[in-house]
N, C-alpha and C positions, 0 to 999 in steps of 0.2 A: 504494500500500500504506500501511496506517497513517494514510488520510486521516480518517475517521472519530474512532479516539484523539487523532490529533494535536489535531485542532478541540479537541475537549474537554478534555484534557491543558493547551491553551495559553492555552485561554479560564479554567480555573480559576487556573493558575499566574501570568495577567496582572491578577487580579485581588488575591491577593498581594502581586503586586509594587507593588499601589499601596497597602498599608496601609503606615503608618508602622510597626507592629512587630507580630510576632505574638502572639498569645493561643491560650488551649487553645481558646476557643469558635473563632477564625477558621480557625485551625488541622484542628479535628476538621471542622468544614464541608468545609477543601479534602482531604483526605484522604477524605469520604464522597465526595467526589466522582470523586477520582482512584480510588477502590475500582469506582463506577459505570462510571464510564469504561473500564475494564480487562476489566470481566463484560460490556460491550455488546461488546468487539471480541472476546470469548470466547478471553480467557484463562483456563489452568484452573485450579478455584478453590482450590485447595492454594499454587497461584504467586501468585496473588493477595493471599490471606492474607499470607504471606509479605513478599510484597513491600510493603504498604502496612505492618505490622510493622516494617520494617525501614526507610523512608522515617521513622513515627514516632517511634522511640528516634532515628536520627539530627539528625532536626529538631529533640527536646528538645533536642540538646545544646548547650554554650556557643557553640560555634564559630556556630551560625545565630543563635541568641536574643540575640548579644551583636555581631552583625554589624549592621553601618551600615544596607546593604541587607537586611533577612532576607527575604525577598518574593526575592529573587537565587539569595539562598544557599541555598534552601531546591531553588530549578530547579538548580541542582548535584549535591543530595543527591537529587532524582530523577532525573538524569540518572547520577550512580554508579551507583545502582541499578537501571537499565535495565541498564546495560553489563554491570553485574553479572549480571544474567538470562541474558542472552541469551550470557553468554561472555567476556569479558573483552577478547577481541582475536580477529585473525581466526586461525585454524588453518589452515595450509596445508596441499596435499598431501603424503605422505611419499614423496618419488622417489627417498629416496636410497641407492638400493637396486642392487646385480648385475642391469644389462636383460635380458629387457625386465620392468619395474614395473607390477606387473598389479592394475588395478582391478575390481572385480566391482562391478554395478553392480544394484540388487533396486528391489522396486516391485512395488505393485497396479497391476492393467488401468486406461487410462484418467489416469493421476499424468501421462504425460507422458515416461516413462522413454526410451525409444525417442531421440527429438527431444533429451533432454539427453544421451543416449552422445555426440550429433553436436556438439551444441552444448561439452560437454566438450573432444573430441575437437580442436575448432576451440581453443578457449581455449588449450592446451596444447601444440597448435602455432604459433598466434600471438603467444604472451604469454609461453609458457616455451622457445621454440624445441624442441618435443620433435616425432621423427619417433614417428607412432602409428597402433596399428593397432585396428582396432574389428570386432568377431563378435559372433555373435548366435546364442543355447543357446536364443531362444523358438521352439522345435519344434511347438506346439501353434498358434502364428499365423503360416503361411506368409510374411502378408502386411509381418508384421514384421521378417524376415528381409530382403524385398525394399525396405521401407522405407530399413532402416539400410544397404544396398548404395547407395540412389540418394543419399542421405543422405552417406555418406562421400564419392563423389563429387565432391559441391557443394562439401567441405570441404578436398579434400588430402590425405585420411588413407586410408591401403591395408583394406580388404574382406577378409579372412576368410569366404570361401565356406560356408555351413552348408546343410543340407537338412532337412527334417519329419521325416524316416525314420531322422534319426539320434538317438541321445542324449547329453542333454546333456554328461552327462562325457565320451562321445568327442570331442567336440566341442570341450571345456574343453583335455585336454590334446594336441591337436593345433594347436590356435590358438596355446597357449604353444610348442610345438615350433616352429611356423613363425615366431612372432613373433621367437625366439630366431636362427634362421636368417636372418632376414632385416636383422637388427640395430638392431628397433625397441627404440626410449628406454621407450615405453609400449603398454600391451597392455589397452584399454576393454573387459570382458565382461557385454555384456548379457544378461539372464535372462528366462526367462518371469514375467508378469504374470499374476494371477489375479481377479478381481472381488470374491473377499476370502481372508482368510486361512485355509488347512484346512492339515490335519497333512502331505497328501502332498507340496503344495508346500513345505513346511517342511523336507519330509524329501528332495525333489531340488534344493534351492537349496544343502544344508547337505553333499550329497555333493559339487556343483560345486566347492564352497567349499575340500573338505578336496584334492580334488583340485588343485586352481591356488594352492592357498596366498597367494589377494592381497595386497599391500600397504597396500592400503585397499579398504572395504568400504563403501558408500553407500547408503543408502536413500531412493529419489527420491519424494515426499511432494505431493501438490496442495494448498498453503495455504488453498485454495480450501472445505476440507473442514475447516476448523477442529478442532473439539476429535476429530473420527474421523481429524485427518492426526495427531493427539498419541498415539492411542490406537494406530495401525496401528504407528508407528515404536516405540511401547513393545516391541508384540507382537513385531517382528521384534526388534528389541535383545536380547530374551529368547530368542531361535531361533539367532541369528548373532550373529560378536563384528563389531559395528556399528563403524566408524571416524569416522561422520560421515553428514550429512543434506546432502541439497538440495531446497530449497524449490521448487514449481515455480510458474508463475501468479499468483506475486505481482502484477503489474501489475493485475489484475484482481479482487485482496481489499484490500478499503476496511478491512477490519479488523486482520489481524493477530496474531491471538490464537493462531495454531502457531509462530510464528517468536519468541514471546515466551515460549511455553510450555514449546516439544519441550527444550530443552536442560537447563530443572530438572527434566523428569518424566524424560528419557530418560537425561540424564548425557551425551549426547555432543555435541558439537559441529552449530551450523549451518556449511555449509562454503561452498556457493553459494547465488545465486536465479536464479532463472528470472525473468527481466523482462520477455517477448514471447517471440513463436512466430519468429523468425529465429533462423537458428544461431550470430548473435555475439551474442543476448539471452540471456548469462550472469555473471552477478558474483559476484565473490570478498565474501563475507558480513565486512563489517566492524559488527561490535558498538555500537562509540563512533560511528561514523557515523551509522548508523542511529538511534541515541541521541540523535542533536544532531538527525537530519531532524525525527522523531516531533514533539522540544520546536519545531521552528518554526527551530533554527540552522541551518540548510541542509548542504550535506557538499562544503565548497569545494574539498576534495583529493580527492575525486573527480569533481568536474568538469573539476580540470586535468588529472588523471590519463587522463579520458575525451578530452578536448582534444588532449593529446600524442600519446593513441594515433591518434588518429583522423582527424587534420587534415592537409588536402593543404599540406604545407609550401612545395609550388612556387607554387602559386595565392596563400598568404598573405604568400608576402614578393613576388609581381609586385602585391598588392594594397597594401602596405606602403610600396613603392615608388611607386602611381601616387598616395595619399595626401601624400607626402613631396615631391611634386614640385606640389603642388596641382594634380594633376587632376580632373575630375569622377568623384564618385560617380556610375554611372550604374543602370538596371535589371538588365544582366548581371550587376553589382556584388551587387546588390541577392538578383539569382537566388539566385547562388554562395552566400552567406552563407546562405540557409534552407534550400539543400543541404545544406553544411556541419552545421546542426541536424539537419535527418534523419538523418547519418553518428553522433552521438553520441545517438541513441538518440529522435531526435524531441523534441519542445518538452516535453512531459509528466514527459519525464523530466529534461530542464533545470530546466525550474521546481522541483522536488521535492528539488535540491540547492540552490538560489540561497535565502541567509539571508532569512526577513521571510517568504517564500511563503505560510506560512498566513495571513498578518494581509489578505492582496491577498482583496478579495471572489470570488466565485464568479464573477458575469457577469464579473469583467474577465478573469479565467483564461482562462472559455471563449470568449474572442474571442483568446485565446492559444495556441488548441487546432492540434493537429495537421492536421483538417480545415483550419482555415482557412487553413496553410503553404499546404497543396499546391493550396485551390483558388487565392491568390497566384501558383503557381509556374506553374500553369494559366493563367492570363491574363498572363501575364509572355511564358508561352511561345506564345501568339497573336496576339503583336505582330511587326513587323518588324524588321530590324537595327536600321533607321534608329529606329523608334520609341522601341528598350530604349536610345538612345546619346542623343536628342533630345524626351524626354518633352515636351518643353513643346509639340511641333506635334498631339498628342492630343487632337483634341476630338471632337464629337458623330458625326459617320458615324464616325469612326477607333473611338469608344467602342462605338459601336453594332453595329461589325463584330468586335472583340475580344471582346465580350461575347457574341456567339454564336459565337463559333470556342472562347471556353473552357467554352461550356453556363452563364454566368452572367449577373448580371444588369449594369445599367448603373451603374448604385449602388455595385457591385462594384468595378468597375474605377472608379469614381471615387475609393470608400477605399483602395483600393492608391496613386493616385495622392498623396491628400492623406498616406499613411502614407509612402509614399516620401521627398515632399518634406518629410518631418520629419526622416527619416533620414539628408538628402543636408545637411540646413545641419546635423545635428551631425557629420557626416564634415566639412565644411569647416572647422567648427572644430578638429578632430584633428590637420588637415593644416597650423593655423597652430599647432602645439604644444601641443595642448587636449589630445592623447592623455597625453604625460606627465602633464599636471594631472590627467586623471581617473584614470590610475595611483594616481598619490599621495595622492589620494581614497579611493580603494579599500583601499588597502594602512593606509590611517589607521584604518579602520573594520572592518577582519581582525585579528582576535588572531592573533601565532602567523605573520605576516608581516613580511619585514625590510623598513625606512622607507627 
């Protein structure tokens, strides 16, 4: 997401940073730019204005023109006013409420609604320990009904039986009656989707609504749909007292122009994104993150964030330990750790917090791609025991037969090897205290981390 602006955003603002001071001419240039930059990833153009306005008048002021670095100061006062757009901080849910806390959840056909009841559903169990129950009022697609059953499921979260034949409001307060009985924290109410917006659906969303009384009210949006996801979330805001937005299909919009728009057109809050099609590809929409990825600062608190959640802590301290005792690095080793990537969202989404990303060319990225993990993990897993513990007895029949047991080529399994044995002499130096040194490295080069 945001890959597009970012390029253009970083490439103008690096260019800044290398004049010795600003002028109105260097000035008005990068701001024509950042205006262009903004309209190709179609933001809409009221926010636009706005926002390059407001970049302006802060740039005249002394604080940038009288700074050492103004080319710096200046990626500040754009990055304010990102944060600014798009919300200030993140808004959480309001659960604090007499259970069960019942979310009503709206959308067009198609946004993705369905998949994020689930995906919600998961988050709120996993991350907020909350027991939750999820129904479905879309009477008019059977098949969404049976979706959100196999759906809850996968998840842990209790089903809400509904039928076609029934309606929605019977449905609304029976699923609160049960959820209340059965002493669910949270009560997820998904609604019928429409292909666009007509008066009747406006008019049976808005009886469901007065009905269940939610505590929040979401409007699930496909990013994907740029300035019509800004324009549908207006329409409903104006239908329903909206509490908040989720993005969906981010991963898949290079631009970004709803998630930078919906919240000065709509007034309310973005609250998640939708990052992929699994039901734990969901995050909590943090403003100033998103702010630093865009400029190129990467979003390091949520990568440790992603880290702690998600990381098998038995495997990483037997790995800590065979480190600590200098044992070999071996290819098990090797596996486990591009697992462990997969577990936090796949390499795509690593890169996209790690600081510097946009400055890394294109070809090196995509030899950094998710594809090549798994075809890695493929040929890793076409070897022997003996192979993954004794790399060095691999040669030509051993490459030859590896190479078609993981469908690839010979060349293949030769850069794994030569990528490996770069990996295994900087694990050796780890294990003679090279990890502390590149701690201290790191933490030197992290604002905002204790030395």
């Amino acid at each position: 997401m945001f890959d597009n602006l970012s390029q253009r955003l970083q490439a103008t603002l690096k260019r800044l940073r290398g004049e010795g001071r600003l002028t109105e001419e260097n000035m008005r240039e990068a701001l024509r730019e950042v205006r262009m930059a903004l309209l190709e990833a179609d933001v809409a153009l009221p926010v636009v204005k706005d926002f390059v306005e407001h970049v302006r008048v802060k740039a005249a002021g002394q604080e940038v023109l009288t700074s050492l670095t103004p080319g710096q100061a200046l990626v500040k006062v754009v990055n304010d006013e990102l944060v600014a757009v798009m919300g200030a901080a993140n808004e959480r849910l309001n659960l604090a409420v007499r259970p069960p806390a019942v979310i009503l959840v709206a959308g067009l056909q198609g946004s993705g609604k369905t998949t994020t009841v689930a995906k919600l559903a998961r988050f709120l169990h996993e991350r907020e320990k909350k027991s939750v129950m999820v129904a479905s009022a879309d009477v008019y697609r059977p098949a969404a009904i049976d979706q959100l059953q196999k759906l809850a499921a996968s998840i842990d979260a209790e089903f809400f039986p509904s039928r076609p034949d029934q309606k929605p409001v019977d449905i609304a307060h029976q699923a609160v009656e049960e959820a209340r009985k059965r002493l669910k924290d949270v009560l997820i109410f998904d609604t019928a989707g429409r292909l666009h917006i007509d008066e009747t659906m406006m008019q049976e969303i808005r009886a469901v609504h007065a009905a269940i009384q939610p505590v929040e009210t979401l409007f699930v949006v496909d990013s994907m749909t740029g300035q019509d996801a800004v324009n549908s979330a207006k329409a409903f805001n104006e239908a329903l007292p909206l509490t908040g937005v989720i993005l969906t299909k981010t991963d898949g919009d290079a631009r970004g122009g709803a998630a930078l728009s919906i919240r000065q057109v709509t007034g309310k809050p973005i609250k998640f994104l939708g990052v992929g099609e699994k039901t734990d590809a969901l995050e909590a929409f943090h403003p100033e993150r998103v702010a630093a990825r865009i400029l190129g600062m990467g979003d390091v608190l949520g990568l440790v964030e992603e880290a702690t959640r998600t990381a098998d802590k038995e495997k990483a301290q037997e790995f800590a330990q065979k480190l600590a005792k200098g044992k070999g690095f071996d290819l098990e080793d090797f596996r486990d750790q591009m697992a462990q990537m997969e577990k936090m969202g796949g390499v795509a989404n690593l890169m996209g917090k790690l600081p510097g990303m946009g400055e890394v060319p294109e070809a090196a990225k995509a030899q950094l791609g998710d594809k090549q993990v798994k075809q890695l993990v493929a040929i890793i897993n076409s070897m022997t025991p003996q192979e993954r513990r004794f790399p060095d007895i691999i040669r030509g029949s051993r490459k030859r037969r590896i190479a078609a047991g993981s469908g690839t080529q010979v060349q293949d399994v030769n850069r794994l090897l030569k990528q490996f044995d770069q990996m295994q002499k900087m694990m050796k130096r780890m294990g003679k205290g090279g990890l502390q040194r590149m701690l201290r490295d790191v933490k030197g080069r992290l604002p905002g981390l204790p030395g």
